[in-house]
N, C-alpha and C positions, 0 to 999 in steps of 0.2 A: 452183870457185875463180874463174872469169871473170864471173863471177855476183856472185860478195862483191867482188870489184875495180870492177867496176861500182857496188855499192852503195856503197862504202868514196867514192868518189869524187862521188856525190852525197850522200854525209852520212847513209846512211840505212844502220841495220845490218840483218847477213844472218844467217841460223840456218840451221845444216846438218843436216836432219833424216839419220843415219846407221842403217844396221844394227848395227854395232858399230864399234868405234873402240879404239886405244891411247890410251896416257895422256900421250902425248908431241904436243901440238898447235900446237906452237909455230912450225911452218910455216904451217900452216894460218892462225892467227890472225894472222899476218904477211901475210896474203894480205888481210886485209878480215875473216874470220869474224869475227863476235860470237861467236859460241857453239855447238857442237857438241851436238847432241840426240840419243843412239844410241836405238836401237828397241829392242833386247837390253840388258840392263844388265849379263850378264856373258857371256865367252865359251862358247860352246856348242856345238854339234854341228848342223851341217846339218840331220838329223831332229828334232830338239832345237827347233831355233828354229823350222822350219816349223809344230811344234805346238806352239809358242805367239807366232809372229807377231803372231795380231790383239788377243791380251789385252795384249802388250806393247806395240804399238802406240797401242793405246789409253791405256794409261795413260801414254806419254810424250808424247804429242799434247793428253790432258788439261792436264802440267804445263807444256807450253810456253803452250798459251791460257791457265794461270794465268797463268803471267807475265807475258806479253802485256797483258793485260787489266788486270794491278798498274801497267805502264808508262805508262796512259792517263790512270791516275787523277790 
């Protein structure tokens, strides 16, 4: 959060790359967040996600550099 308030302040937005996340972010984006990225896309189990951390990682990290890359154009 001291991160997006910083960004929020120079005009520049921030992305929260998370493990998982509720669906109530309305703090959050009141802090500066642009956007919340969770790594899990649903809740899971400690062993659960440990094995599959890097697949989900990957593919949430691919769709943020979509994005990213759509904003430049």
């Amino acid at each position: 959060v001291g991160v997006a308030r910083r960004a929020r302040a120079l005009g520049v937005p921030a992305a929260a790359l998370v493990g998982g996340c509720e669906t109530a972010l309305d703090a959050v984006y009141a802090e500066g967040v642009s956007g919340v990225f969770p790594i899990h896309p649903a809740l899971c189990t400690w062993p659960q996600a440990a094995a599959r951390t890097e697949e989900d990682l990957r593919f949430t990290m691919g769709n943020l550099l979509r994005f990213m890359a759509a904003l430049r154009r």
